[in-house]
N, C-alpha and C positions, 0 to 999 in steps of 0.2 A: 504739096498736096499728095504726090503720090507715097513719099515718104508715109506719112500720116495714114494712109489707107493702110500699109503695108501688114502693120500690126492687124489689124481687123481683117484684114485679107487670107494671113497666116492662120489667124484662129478659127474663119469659118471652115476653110479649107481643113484643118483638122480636127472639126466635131462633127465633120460628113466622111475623114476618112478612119476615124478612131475606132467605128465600130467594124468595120473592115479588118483595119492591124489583129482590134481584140479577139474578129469571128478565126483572122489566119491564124495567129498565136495560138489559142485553143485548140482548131482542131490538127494543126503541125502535130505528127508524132514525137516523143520524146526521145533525146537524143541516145546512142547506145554504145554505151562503154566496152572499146575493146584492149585487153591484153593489160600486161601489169600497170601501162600510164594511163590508162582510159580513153588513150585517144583523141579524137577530137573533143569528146566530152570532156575528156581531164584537164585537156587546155581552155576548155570553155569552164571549169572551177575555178580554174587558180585566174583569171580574166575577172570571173566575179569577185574574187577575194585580194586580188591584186589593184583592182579595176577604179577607176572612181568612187567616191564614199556615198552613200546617199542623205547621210547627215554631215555636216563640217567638223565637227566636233564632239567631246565626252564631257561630262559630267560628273562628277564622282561626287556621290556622300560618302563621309568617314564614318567608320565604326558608329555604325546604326545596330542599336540594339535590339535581340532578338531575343525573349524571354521566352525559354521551356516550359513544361508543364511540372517540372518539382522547384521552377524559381530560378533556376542557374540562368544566367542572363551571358548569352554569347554575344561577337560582335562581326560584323561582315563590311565589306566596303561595297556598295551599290554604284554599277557604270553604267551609266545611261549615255543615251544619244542625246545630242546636243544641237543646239542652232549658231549660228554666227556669235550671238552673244553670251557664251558659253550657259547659256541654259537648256534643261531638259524640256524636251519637247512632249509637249503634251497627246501621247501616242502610248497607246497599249502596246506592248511589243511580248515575244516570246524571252522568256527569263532563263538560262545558261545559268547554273548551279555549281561551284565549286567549294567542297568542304573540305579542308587542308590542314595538318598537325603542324607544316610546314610554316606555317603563319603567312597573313595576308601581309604582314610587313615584307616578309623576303617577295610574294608576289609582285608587289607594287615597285619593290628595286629592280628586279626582273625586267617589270611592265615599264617604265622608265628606259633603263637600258637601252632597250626594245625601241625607244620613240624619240629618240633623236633627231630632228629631221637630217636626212641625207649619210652623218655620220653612222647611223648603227645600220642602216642597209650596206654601207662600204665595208665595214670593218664584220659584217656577218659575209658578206663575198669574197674577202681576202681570206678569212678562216678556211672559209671553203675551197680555199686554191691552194692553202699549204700542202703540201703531199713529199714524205719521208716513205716514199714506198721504196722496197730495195735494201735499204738500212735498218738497221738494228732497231729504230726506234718509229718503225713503221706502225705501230699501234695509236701514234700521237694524231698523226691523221686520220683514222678512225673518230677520234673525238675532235678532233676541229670540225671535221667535214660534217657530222653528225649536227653540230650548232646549228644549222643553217639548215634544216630539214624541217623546221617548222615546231619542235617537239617544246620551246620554250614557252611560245601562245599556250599550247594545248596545258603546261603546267600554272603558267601563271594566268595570265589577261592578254585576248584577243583584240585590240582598238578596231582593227579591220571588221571585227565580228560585230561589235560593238556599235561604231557605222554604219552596219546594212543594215538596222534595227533592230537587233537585241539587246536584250538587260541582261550584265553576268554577275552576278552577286560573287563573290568570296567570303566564305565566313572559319573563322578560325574555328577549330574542333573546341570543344570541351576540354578547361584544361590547359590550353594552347593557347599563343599569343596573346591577344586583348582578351579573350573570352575568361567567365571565370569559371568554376569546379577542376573536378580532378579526372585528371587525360583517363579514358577509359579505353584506349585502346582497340578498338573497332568490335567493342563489346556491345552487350544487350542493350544500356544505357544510351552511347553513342549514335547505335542504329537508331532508338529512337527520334533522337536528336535529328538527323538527320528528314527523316518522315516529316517530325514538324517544321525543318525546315522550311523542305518542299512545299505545305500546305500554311505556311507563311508565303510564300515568295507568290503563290497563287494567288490572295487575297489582297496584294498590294496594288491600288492603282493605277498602278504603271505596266501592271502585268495582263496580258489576257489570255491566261489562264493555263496558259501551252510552255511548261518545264520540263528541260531540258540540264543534262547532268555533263560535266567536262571533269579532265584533272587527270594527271600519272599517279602511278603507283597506289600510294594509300586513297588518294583521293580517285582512283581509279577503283578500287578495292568495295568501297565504300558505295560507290555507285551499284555496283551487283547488290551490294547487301539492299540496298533501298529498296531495288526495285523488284525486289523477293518479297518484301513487306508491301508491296504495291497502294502506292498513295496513288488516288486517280487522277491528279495537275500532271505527273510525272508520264513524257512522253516518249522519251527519245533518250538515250546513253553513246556515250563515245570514249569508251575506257581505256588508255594507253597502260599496258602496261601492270595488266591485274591479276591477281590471283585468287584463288577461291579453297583451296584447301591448304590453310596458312599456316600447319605444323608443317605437312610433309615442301613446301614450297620454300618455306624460312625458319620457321621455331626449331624442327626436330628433324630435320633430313635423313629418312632413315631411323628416325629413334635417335639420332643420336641429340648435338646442340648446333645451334646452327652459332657460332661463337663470335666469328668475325662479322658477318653484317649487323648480328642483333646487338652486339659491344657499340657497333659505330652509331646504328639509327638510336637505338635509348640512347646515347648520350648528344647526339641531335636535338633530340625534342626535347630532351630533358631541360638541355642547353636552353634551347630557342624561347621557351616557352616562362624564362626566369626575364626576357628583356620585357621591361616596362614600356607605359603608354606612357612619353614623355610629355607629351604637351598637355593632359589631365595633371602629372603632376604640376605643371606651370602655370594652369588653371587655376588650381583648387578643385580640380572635380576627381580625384585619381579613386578606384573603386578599391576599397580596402578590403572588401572579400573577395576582389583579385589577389592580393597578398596573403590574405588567411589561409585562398586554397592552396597556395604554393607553398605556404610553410607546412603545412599538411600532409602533403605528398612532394618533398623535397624531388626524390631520385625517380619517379614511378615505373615499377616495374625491374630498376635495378637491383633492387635486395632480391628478388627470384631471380637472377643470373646471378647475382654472387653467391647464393643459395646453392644454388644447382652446382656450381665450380668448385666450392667449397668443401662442404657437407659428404662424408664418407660413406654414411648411411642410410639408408630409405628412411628410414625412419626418425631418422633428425631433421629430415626438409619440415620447411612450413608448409602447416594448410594452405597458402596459394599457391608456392609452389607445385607440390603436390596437384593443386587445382588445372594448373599449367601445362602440367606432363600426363596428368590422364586421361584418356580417351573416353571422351560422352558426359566428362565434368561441364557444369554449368560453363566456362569462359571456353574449353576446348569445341562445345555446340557453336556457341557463337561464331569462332573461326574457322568451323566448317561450313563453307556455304550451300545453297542446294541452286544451281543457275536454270533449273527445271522450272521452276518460279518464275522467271521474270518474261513480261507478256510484252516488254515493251522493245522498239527496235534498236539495234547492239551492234555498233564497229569494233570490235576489238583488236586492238594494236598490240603485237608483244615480239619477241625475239627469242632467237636460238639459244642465244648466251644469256639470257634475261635470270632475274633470279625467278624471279616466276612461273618459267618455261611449262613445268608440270604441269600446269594448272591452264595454261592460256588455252591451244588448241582443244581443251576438256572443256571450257565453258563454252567454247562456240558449238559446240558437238552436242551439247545437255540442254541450249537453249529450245524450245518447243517452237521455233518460227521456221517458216520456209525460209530458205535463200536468198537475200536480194535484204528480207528485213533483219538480218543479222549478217554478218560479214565478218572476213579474218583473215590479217594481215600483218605477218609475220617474217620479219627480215633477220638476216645475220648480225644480231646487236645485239649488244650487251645493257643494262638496265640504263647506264650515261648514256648510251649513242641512239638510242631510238630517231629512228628518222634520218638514219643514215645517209647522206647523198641521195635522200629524197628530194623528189623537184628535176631529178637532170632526165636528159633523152632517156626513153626507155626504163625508167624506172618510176615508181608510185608518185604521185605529187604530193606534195609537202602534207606534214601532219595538218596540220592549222587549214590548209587548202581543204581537205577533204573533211574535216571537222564542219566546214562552214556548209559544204555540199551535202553532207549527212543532214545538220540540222534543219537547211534551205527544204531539205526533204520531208523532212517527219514532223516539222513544227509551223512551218509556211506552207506544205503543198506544194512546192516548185516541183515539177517535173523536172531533173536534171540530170536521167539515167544513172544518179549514185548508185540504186537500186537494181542496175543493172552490170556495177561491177562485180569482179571477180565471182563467185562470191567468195574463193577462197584465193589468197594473193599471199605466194610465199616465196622466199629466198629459196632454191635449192642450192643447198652446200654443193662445192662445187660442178655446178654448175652455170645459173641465172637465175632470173624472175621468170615466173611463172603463174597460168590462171588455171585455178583446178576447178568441179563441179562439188570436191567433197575434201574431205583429209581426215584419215583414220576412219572409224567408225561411218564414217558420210561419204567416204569413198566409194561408194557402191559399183558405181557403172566401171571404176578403173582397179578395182581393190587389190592391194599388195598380193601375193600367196606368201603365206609361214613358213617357214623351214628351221628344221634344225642345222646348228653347223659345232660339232662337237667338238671338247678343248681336246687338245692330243700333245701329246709328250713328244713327236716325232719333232727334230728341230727343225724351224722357219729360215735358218739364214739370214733372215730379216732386223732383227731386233737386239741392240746389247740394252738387257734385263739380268733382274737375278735368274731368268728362266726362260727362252725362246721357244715358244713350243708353235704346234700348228694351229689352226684351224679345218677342221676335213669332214668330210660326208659318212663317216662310219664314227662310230667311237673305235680307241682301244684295244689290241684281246687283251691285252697285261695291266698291273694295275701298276700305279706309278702312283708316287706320294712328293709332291713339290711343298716348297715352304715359300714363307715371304712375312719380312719383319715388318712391326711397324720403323718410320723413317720419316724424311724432315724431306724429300723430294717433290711432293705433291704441293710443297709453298711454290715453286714455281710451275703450275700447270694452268689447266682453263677454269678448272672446276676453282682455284684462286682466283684466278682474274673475274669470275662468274659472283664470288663472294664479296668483292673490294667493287660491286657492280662495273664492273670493267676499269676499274684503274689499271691493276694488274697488266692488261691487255697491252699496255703500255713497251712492255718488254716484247717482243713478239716471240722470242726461246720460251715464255710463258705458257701467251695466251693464246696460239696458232701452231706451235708443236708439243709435243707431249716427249719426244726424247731426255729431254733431263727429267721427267717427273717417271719415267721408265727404267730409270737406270734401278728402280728400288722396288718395280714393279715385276710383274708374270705378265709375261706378253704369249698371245697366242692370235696366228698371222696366217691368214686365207692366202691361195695361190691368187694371181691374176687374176681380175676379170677378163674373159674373151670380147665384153662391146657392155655399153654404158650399160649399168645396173642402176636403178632405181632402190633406196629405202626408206618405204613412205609409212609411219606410225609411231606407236609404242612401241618398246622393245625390251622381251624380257632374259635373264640369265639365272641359270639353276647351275648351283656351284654342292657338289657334296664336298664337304671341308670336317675339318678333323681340327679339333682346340688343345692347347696345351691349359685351360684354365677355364672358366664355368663362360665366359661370355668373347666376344670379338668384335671390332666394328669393321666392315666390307667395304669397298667402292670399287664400283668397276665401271670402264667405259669403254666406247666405241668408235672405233677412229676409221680414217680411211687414209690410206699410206700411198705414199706417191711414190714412183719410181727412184727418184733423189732419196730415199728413204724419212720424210716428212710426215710425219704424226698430227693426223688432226683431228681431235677430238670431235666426236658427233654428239654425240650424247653420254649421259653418266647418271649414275643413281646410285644408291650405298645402303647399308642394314646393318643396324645392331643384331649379334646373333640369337641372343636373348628374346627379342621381339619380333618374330621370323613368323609369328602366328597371321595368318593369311585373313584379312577377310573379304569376303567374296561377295558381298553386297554394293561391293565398291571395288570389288576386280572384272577382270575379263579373260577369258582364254581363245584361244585359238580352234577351230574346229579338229582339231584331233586332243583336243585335253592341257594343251602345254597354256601355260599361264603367257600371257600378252603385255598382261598392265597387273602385277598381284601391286596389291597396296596394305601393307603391314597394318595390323591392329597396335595403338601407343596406350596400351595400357598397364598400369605397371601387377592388375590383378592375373595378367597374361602371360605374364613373362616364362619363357620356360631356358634355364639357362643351361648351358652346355654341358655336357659329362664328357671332363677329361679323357683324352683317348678313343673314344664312339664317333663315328659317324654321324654329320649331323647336313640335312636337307636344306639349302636355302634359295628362296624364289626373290629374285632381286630386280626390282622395275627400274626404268630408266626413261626418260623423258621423251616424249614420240619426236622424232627428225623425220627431216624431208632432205635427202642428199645423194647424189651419182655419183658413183662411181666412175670413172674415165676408165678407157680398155686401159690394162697396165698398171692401175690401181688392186691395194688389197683391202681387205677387210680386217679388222686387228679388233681383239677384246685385252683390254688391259685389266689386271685385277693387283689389288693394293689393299695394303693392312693398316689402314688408317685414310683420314681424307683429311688432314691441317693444312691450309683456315679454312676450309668450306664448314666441315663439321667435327667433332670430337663426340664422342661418350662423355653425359656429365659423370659429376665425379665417384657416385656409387659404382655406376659401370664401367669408368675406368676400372675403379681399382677391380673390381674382378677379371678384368682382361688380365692386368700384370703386366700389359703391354708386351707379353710372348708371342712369338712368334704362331701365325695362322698357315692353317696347309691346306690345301687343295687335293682329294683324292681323285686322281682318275681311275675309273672303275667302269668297266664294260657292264654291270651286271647293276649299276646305277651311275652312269654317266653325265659327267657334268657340260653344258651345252648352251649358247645362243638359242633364243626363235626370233628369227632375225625375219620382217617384211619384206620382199625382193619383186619388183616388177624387174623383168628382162629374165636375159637369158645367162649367169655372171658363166659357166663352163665348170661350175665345180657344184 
């Protein structure tokens, strides 16, 4: 008898104490994320995300068709939550959006991987504990340890996410995998596509109505563009890993090509996107205007790289080429983005070494939201290791963990204090993690001060280059004229490792010192700092240079030198000399006039090419860092007549280089110089 009571006894007791919990819960403040792990908050994410499921099980539909508005008919794979008997639960839930070139096939092997029971949690913890630190090939554990950061959910499929009641569609781009037409490349077309995704995935049953965008890189990428064209389902973004002004970021670095990444991804997707739907052919149902559009557009986009490589002339490219490389052309609009646009709330994920870099800390800074609805969070990785040793003591919790807490936020209404991280959460190069209020431009209450630090010919002692010179607080009196050829030493540096998205890193003489990529370079080498110095921005370098031929290509960067004498690159940026035209609608300078952030105009009606023997002014941006100095640390600018593999001159501007030698004038009377951001005190 009393057993039998027991149940009835439990349940009254709990629908006299449920509106008590619900009245406590409610008015409980929400909890408040402190320092780069969020504290007790971060450990109450990854609890939820770790935590028991609230469905048992997923669901999956296969390639469900999604029909555009000119007819192209895409394909997405739809996860839903599930019951014991693996069916979808008839519950509207918030819909997770992933649109990927990469195809939903490689997702689902990813997703798989991933779901193991017991084995892929072991064998993602053992990744995690390999560590080659010390040795030569100390870069390896950067990418095991990086596996286990969470960054694989955030590209493929979250189950966890999946679980707490979300829907995450995947739909292959345009082009790509199952879908049919021809890859447009994150062009007009695409964007569209995208739009109507979104206002598909709203209209479906199973949705209520609250979209939500995931995905790295392109499908990172891709999420800005959307939410600039603002569909009203679309609520919330969580972009690992994105860029937004996608010449200077990858296409044309500098003006020049960007050779090695764009060689590897075209031939990826070009790759990817020829593998069939096997089981339609097994069917009988296989879509034959799948196959028409690939025979159509076999290579896409590869004849404009063999184009560009090729072709000696301006005037022998193709019209798309051509379309490709000039600035304000129909396809160049389109991979400029404006992040001014987007109203909705923005994690951004990206890295130091990312190919990206340019571009990340600019969209969180151009976004129009207060703090808290946009966030940025930017560690020491390179585009493979996102999520580096995320998850351990004292550093950010996993990608995937904070994904789930972002959308818990802006598409359910949880109170989880996400909204109260950081809002700015970054790696400082040597140093640690850190929470800021701003970075760069939003820096307000801490703002860097500018300074110049002029190149000088006096020698550093520091550096075997073709040229040791200093760094110092005066220029010059005498003018001094240094040379530096193009050379094949920049294949082992960062800005390599930075283009092979961190394979390179692999070597750590690479992608952690700059000494061999120096030996071919001009080095100029600041005294000591006297006590930690802070470099928190953009940074920019005005070089007066002298050409032996109508054009040159530049790179230079900025390291921070350790007493052991260890080169590590901060940042770098590069310029064709040709296309040195400024524009300033999209620069920035300094309160005394010196450029901060200049950002070359790529067009080829612009170009102004050099006059042999003259003097010629160049303003050369570099990607904003956040890095300390340690007392006994220097400051070092490397400059180089050439950047292979990150970038090259195509082949008209090669050839008017002639690949001679580039020179650097020091000249008191037009001084070439650093404006270097410096919180602290360095003593010079």
């Amino acid at each position: 008898m009393k057993s039998a009571l027991r149940p009835a006894v439990a349940a009254i007791v709990a629908a006299l104490t449920l509106p008590l919990v619900t009245v406590a819960s409610v008015s409980a403040s929400p909890p408040i994320a402190t320092g780069p792990d969020g504290g007790a908050a971060g450990a109450a994410w990854t609890a939820a995300h770790d935590g028991p499921p609230q469905y048992p099980n997923i669901n999956i539909q296969w390639d469900v068709p999604i029909t555009m508005s000119d007819g192209v008919v895409l394909k997405a794979n739809v996860y839903r939550p599930a019951d014991a008997a693996m069916l979808p639960v008839d519950v509207q839930t918030p819909v997770i959006v992933n649109i990927t070139p990469y195809t939903k096939l490689v997702s689902n092997l990813v997703d798989h991987a991933l779901s193991i029971p017991v084995l892929s949690h072991a064998v993602l913890e053992l990744l995690r504990q390999i560590d080659f630190s010390g040795t030569a090939l100390s870069g390896i554990t950067d990418l095991t340890k990086g596996i286990g950061g969470g960054w694989l959910r955030n590209f493929a499929v979250d189950r966890h996410l999946v679980q707490a009641g979300y829907t995450q569609v995947v739909v292959d781009t345009r082009g790509t995998g199952f879908s049919e037409g021809v890859w447009d490349a994150l062009r007009e077309r695409e964007q569209q596509d995208s739009v109507e995704v979104i206002e598909w995935a709203s209209r479906q049953p199973w949705s209520d109505g609250n979209i939500g965008m995931s995905g790295m890189s392109y499908s990172a990428i891709n999420q800005l563009q959307t939410a600039e064209l603002r569909p009203p389902a679309l609520k919330a973004l969580f972009p690992v890993l994105p860029g937004s002004d996608l010449a200077q970021d990858v296409l044309a670095p500098g003006n020049g090509f960007g050779v090695t990444f764009i060689t590897l991804w075209l031939s990826l997707i070009n790759g990817l996107k020829w593998v069939p739907d096997v089981q339609s052919i097994l069917t009988g149902t296989f879509d034959s205007r799948w196959l028409w559009d690939r025979i159509h557009s076999p290579l896409t986009f590869m004849d404009v790289e063999l184009d560009a490589l090729t072709s000696t002339r301006w005037e022998d490219l193709s019209p798309l080429t051509k379309d490709v490389l000039t600035e304000g052309s129909p396809t160049r609009r389109t991979w400029l983005g404006d992040p001014s646009r987007v109203q909705v709330p923005t994690f951004v994920v990206g890295g130091w070494h990312d190919l990206f870099t340019y571009s990340e800390s600019k969209i969180y800074n151009q976004i129009p939201l207060l703090p808290g609805r946009k966030q940025l969070l930017i560690g020491d990785t390179y585009h493979i290791t996102p999520g580096n040793e995320y998850g351990n003591d004292g550093l950010p919790p996993r990608l995937d963990v904070l994904q789930r807490a972002w959308f818990d936020k802006w598409l359910k209404g949880i109170d989880n204090g996400i909204d109260t991280y950081g809002p700015v959460t970054v790696f400082q190069l040597g140093a640690g993690w850190v929470t800021l209020d701003g970075f760069g431009p939003s820096a307000v209450a801490d703002a860097p001060r500018y300074r110049r630090m002029y190149l000088s010919a006096n020698r550093s002692g520091t550096a075997t280059s073709v040229y040791d010179g200093t760094l110092a607080v005066e220029p010059d009196n005498d003018i001094t004229r240094l040379s530096v050829a193009p050379g094949l030493t920049t294949l082992c540096s960062n800005d390599a490792a930075q283009a092979t998205v961190g394979l390179m890193a692999i070597i750590v003489a690479c992608g952690d010192d700059s000494r061999i990529a120096e030996l071919n370079g001009l080095t100029f080498t600041s005294a000591p700092v006297a006590e930690p110095t802070t470099i928190s921005g953009p940074i920019a370098v005005r070089l007066n240079t002298v050409h032996d031929a109508s054009d040159g290509y530049w790179t230079v960067t900025i390291n921070d030198v350790a007493p052991d004498g260890r080169s590590s690159v901060l940042s770098s940026g590069q310029l064709l000399a040709s296309a040195r035209l400024i524009d300033e609608s999209l620069s920035a300078r300094s309160p005394n006039g010196d450029y901060t952030d200049p950002r070359p105009y790529a067009s080829l009606s612009l170009r102004q090419p050099t006059v042999p023997g003259e003097a010629t002014t160049l303003d050369i941006g570099l990607a904003a860092t956040e890095a300390v100095l340690a007392p006994g640390h220097r400051l070092r600018v490397d400059i180089f007549a050439g950047n292979l593999p990150k970038g090259v001159p195509i082949m008209p501007d090669l050839v008017n280089t002639g690949l001679k030698p580039e020179h650097v004038l020091l000249d008191p009377d037009a001084p070439s110089f650093v404006n270097i951001p410096v919180r602290g005190n360095p003593g010079w």
